[in-house]
C-alpha positions as CSV (number, residue, x, y, z in Angstrom):
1,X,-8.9,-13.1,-8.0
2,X,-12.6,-13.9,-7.1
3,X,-13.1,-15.5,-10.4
4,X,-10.1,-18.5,-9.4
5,X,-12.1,-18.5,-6.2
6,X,-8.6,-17.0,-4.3
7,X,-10.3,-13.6,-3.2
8,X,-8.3,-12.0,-0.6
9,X,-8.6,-12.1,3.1
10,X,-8.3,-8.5,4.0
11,X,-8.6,-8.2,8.2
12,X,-12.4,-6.3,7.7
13,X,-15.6,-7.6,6.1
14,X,-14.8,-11.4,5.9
15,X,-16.9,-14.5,7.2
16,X,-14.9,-17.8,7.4
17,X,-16.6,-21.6,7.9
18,X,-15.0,-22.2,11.6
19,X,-13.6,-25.8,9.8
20,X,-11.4,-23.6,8.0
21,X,-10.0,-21.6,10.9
22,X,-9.1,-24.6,12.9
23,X,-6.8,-26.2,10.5
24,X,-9.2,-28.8,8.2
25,X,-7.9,-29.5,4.6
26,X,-11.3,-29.1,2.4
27,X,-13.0,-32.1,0.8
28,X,-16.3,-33.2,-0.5
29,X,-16.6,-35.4,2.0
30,X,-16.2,-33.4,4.8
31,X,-19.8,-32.7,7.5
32,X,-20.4,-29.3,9.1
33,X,-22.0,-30.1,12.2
34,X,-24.0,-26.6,11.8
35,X,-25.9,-27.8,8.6
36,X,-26.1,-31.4,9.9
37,X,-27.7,-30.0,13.0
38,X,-25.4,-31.7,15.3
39,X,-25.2,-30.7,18.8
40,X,-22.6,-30.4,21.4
41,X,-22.5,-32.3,24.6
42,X,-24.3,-30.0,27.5
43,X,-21.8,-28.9,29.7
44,X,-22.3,-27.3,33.6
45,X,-21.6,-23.8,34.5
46,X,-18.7,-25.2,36.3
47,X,-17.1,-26.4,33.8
48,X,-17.2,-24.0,31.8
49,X,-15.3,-21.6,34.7
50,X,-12.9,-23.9,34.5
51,X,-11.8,-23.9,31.0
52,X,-12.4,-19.8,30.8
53,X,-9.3,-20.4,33.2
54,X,-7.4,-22.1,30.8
55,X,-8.8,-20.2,27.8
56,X,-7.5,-16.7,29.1
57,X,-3.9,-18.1,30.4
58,X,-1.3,-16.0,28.5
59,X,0.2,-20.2,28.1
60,X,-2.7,-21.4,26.7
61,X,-1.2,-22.1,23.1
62,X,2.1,-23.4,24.2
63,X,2.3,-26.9,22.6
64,X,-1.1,-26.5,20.3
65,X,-1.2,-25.8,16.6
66,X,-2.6,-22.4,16.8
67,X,-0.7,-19.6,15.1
68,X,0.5,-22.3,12.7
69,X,-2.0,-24.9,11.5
70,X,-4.8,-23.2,13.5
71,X,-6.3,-19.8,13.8
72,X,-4.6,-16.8,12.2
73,X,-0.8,-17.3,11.1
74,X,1.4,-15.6,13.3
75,X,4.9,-13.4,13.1
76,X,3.7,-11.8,10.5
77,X,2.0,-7.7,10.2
78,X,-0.5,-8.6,7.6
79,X,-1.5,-11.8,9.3
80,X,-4.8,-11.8,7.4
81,X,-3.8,-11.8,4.0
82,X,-0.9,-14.9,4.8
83,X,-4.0,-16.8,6.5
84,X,-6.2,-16.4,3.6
85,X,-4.1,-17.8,1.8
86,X,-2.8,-21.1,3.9
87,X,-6.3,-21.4,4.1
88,X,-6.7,-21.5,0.3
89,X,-3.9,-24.2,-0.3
90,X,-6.0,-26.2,2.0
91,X,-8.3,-26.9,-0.4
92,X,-10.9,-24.1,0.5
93,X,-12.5,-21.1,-1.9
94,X,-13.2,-18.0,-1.1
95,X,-16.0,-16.3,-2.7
96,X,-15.7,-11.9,-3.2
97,X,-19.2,-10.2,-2.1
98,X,-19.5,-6.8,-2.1
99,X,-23.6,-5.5,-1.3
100,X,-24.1,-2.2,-3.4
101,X,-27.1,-1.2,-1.8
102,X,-25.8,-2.1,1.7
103,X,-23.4,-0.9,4.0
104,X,-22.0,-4.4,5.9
105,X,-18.9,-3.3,7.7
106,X,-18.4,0.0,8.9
107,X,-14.8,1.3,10.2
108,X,-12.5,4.6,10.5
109,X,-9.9,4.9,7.6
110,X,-7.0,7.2,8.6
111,X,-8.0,10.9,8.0
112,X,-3.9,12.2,8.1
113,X,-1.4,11.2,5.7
114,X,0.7,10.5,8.3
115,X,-1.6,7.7,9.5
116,X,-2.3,6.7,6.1
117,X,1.5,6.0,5.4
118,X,2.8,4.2,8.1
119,X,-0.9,1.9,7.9
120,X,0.7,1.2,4.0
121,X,4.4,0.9,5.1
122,X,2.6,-1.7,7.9
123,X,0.8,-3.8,5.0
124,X,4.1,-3.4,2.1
125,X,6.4,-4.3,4.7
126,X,4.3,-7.4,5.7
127,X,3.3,-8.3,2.3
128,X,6.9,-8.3,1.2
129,X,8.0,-10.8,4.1
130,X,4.9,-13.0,2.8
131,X,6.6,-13.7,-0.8
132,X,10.4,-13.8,0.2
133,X,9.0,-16.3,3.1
134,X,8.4,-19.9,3.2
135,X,4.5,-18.8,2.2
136,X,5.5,-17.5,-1.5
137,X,2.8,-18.3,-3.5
138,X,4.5,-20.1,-6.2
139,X,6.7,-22.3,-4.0
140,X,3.8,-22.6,-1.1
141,X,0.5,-22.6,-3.1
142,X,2.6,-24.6,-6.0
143,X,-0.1,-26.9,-7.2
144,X,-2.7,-26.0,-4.2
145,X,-4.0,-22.8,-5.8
146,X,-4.2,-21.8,-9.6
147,X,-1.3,-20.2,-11.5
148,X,-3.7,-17.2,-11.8
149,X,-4.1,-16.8,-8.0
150,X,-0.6,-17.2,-7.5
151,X,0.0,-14.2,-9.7
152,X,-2.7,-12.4,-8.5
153,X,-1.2,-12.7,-4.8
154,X,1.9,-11.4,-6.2
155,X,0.5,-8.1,-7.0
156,X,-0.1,-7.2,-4.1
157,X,3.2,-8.9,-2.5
158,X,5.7,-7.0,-5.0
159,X,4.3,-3.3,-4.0
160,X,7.7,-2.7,-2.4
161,X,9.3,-3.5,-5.1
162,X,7.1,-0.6,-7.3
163,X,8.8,2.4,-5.4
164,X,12.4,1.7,-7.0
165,X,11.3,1.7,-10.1
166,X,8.8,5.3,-9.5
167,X,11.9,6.8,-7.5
168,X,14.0,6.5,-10.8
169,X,11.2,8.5,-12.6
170,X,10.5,11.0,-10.4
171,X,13.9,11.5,-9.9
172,X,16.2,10.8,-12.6
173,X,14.5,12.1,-15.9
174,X,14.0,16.2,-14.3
175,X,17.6,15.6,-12.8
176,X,18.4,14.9,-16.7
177,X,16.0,17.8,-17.7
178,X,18.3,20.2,-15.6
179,X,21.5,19.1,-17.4
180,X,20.0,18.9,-21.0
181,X,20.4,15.1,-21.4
182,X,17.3,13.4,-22.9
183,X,16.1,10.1,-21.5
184,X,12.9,9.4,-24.2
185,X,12.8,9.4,-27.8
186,X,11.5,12.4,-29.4
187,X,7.3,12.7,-29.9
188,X,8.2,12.8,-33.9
189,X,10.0,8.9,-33.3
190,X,7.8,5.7,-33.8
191,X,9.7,4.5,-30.0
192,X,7.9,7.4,-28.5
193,X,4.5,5.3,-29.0
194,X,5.5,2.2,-26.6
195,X,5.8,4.8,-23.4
196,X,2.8,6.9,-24.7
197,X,0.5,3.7,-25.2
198,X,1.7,2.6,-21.7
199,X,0.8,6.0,-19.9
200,X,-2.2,6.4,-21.8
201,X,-3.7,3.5,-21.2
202,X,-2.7,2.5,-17.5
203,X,-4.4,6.1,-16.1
204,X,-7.4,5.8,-19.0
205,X,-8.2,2.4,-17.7
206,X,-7.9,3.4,-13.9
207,X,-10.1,6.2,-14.4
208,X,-12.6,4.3,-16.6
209,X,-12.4,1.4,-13.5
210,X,-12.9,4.5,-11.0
211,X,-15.9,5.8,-12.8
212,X,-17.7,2.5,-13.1
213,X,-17.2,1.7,-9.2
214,X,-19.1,5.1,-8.3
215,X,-16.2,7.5,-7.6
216,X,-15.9,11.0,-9.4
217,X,-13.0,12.5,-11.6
218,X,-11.5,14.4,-8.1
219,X,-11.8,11.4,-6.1
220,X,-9.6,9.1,-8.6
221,X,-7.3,12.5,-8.8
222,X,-6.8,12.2,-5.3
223,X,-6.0,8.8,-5.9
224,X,-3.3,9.1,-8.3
225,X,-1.9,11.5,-5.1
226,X,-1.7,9.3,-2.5
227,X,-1.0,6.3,-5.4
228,X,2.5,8.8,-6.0
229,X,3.2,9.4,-2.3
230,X,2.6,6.4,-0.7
231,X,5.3,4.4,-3.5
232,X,8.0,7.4,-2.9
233,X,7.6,6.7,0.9
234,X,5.9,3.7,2.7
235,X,6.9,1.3,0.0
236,X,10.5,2.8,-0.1
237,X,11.0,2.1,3.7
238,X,8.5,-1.1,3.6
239,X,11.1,-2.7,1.3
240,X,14.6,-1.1,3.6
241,X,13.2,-2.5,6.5
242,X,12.7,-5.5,5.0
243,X,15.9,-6.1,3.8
244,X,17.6,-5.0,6.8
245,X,15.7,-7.7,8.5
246,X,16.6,-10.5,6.2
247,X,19.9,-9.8,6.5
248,X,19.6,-9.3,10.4
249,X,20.0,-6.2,10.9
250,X,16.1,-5.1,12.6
251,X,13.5,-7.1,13.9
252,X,10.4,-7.1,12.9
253,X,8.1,-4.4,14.6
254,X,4.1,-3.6,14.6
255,X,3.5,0.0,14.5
256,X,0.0,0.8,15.6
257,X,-2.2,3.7,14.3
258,X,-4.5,6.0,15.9
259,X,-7.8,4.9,15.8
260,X,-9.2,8.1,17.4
261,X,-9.0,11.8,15.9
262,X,-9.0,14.9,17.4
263,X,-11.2,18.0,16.1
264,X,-8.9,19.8,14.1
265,X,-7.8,17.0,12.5
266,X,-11.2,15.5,11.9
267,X,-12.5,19.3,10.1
268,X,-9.3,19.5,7.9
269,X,-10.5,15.9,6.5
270,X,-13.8,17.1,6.3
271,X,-12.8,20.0,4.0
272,X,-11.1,17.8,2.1
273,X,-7.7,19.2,2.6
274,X,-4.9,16.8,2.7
275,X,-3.3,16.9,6.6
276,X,0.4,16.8,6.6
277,X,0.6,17.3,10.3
278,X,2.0,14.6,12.7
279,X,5.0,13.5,14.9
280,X,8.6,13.9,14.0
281,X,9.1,9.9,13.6
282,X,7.2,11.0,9.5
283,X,9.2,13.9,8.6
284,X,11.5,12.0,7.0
285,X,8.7,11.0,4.7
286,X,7.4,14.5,4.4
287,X,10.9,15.4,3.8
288,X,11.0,12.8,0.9
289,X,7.5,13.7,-0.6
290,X,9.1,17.8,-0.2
291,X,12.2,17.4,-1.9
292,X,10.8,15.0,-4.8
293,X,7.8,17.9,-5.6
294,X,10.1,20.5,-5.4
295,X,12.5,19.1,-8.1
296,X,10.1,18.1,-10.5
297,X,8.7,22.0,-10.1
298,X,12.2,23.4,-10.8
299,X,12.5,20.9,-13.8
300,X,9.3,22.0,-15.3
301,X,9.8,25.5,-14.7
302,X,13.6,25.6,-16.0
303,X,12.0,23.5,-19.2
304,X,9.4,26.0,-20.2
305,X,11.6,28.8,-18.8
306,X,14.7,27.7,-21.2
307,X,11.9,26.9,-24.2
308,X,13.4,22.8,-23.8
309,X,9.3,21.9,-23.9
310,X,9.0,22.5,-27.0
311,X,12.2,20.5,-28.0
312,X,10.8,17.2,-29.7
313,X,13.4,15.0,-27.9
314,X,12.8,17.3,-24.3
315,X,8.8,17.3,-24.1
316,X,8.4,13.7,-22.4
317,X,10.5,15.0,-19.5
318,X,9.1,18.0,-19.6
319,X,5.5,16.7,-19.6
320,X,6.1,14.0,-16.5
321,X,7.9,16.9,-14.1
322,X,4.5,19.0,-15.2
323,X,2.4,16.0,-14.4
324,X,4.3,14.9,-10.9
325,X,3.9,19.3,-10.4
326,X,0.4,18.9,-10.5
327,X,0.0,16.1,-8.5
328,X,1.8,17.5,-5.9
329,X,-0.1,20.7,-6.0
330,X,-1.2,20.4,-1.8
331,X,2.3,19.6,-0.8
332,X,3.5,23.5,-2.4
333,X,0.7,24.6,-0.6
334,X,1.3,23.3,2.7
335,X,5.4,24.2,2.3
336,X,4.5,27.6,1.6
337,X,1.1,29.2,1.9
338,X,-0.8,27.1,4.3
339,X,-0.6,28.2,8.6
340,X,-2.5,25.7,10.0
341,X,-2.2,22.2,12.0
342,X,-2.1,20.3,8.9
343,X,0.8,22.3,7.3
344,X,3.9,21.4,7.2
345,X,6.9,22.4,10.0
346,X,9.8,24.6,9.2
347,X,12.0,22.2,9.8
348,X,11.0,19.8,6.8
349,X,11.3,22.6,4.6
350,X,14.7,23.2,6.3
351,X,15.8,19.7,5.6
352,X,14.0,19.7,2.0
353,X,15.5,22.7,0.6
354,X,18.9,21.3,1.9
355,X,18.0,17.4,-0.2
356,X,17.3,19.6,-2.7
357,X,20.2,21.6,-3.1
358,X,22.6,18.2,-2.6
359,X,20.1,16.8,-5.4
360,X,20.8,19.1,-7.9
361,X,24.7,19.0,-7.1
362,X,24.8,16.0,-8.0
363,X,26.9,15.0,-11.1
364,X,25.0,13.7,-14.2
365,X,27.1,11.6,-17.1
C-alpha cells in the first residue's frame, strides 16, 4: 500500500504534518508555516492559564469539528486506521519508513494469548465496522484514493470475514473424515492441482516473505499458530459482535489490555512457551481453540488408524487434520501434560471434551 502512497496509519511509529490532523484538504498550494518560518503571535503567561482552562474542560469539543473533521475520528476501536484514511481522501500521502538498522519506537506486545486475542478481536471488530460504515473505502475514498489502496484497505477490513470460511475447514472436512465422506478430489485427479497449487504456494510465499524480513523457520511456524487461532476465535466473535450491533442488539465496547505483566507470566514468554493462562471472560476461546485441536487429532488418528490416508480420494483430509495436529501441538500439551500458570484449567477441558463429544454426534449427509 506504500507504493499508491496509502500506507497505513497503525496507532505506533507514525509522524503526521499538524495541517493534516486539523482537518486541511491537501494542495500544491497550500504554506506550512514551520518551513516558511512563520511565527505565532507572543502570548502572556496569563493567557495561556486561561485557555489551559478551557483546553482541559471535559466540554471543550462540544460544537468544534474535532473527532470528525479534526483530530482522530471518533466512535470507532481502531480509530487510527479510519483516520489515516480520511486523512488520505483529503488529498494527503503517506509515505511507509521502516529503519533497519534502527530501533524508532519501542513498545510491549502482549506476552499471553489471552491478551493477544482480545487486542485482535479489538482491531477485527473495529476494522469490520470501518468497511460496513459510511467510511468504506470504495463508497468513501471512491475517486479520492486509488483503486489499489482501496483494495488494499479491504484486506485488512475483511479479516472477520476469514474465520467463516477457516471454521468450515477445520471443522467440516475431519467431521467428513470420521464418517467416510470425501470432500477433495483424489491426489491421482487433475482437480487435486488447483487446491495443492493454492496451499503450496500461499505458505511457500509467506515463508519465503518471513525469511527475507529477518525471521527464522520457528518464528514464521509460530506464526502460522497464532495466524490459525486468532481466525477460529477473535475474528469469529469480532464478526458476532459486529453483527449483533448492526442489528442492535450490543453496543459498541473498548476492552482494554494489560499493559503490565507479572513474573510468571513474563518467564513463560521468555521460554518461549505459549501462555494459555488468563480470566474466565477467554475460556470460551480456549474452549473453541480445545475442541477444534482435539477433533482434527481424532480425525488424523482414526485416518491412519483405519488405513483411509493412504486412500487416494481420503489423503487431502487426512493431510490438513495432520497439519492443523501439528499446529496445535502446545494446545495438547497444555490440556494434558503441562501444571503450570500458563496451562490450561480443568474446566476448559471439561467444556471441550463435552463440544467435542456433541461435535462428533452430529449427523453428516
Amino acid at each position: 500500500m506504500g507504493g499508491v502512497g496509502a500506507a497505513l496509519y497503525c496507532g505506533t511509529g507514525c509522524f503526521h504534518r499538524r495541517e493534516s490532523l486539523c482537518g486541511k484538504i491537501y494542495s500544491k498550494e497550500l504554506q506550512f508555516d514551520g518551513l516558511l518560518g512563520g511565527m505565532s503571535k507572543e502570548t502572556t503567561i496569563e493567557e495561556l492559564e486561561e485557555a489551559s482552562k478551557y483546553v482541559i474542560n471535559c466540554s471543550y469539543e462540544e460544537g468544534t469539528q474535532w473527532g470528525k473533521q479534526m483530530g482522530l475520528v471518533y466512535g470507532c476501536p481502531v480509530e487510527d486506521i479510519v483516520t489515516g484514511l480520511t486523512i488520505q481522501c483529503r488529498g494527503w500521502k503517506s509515505v511507509y519508513y521502516n529503519p533497519n538498522k534502527r530501533a524508532s519506537f519501542l513498545g510491549i506486545a502482549p506476552n499471553t494469548l489471552e491478551v493477544a486475542l482480545v487486542q485482535h478481536k479489538r482491531w477485527c471488530e473495529g476494522m469490520f465496522q470501518i468497511f460496513i460504515s459510511k467510511y468504506c473505502p470504495f463508497t468513501y475514498g471512491y475517486q479520492k484514493i486509488k483503486l489499489a489502496a482501496q483494495m488494499g484497505y479491504c484486506c485488512y477490513l475483511l479479516w472477520a470475514h476469514i474465520s467463516i470460511l477457516i471454521l468450515y475447514y477445520v471443522i467440516v472436512p475431519p467431521l467428513c473424515l470420521l464418517h467416510n465422506i470425501s470432500l477433495f478430489p483424489k491426489v491421482t485427479n487433475f482437480w487435486f492441482v488447483p487446491f495443492a497449487y493454492v496451499y503450496v504456494v500461499r505458505n511457500g510465499y509467506g515463508l519465503v516473505q518471513a525469511l527475507s524480513s529477518g525471521d527464522t523457520l520457528k518464528s514464521w511456524w509460530n506464526l502460522q499458530r497464532m495466524w490459525l487461532i486468532r481466525r477460529n476465535t477473535s475474528y469469529f466473535f469480532a464478526f458476532i459482535d459486529t453483527i449483533s450491533r448492526q442489528l442492535g442488539f450490543s453496543e459498541t465496547t473498548f476492552t482494554l489490555t494489560a499493559k503490565v505483566t507479572d513474573d510468571d507470566a513474563q518467564r513463560i514468554y521468555e521460554e518461549e512457551i505459549m501462555d494459555f493462562g488468563g480470566s474466565s471472560s477467554s475460556s470460551i476461546m480456549f474452549t473453541i481453540t480445545s475442541t477444534l485441536a482435539l477433533l482434527n487429532l481424532i480425525s488424523f488418528v482414526s485416518g491412519v488408524v483405519t488405513r483411509l490416508a493412504f486412500v487416494p480420494q481420503f489423503i487431502p483430509q487426512v493431510t490438513l487434520s495432520g497439519v492443523i495436529v501439528m499446529v496445535n501441538l502446545p494446545v495438547y500439551e497444555a490440556l494434558f501434560l503441562r501444571k503450570d500458570n500458563g496451562s490450561l484449567p480443568s474446566s476448559v477441558l471439561i467444556m471441550t471434551l463435552f463440544s467435542l463429544f456433541v461435535l462428533c454426534l452430529l449427523p453428516i449427509f
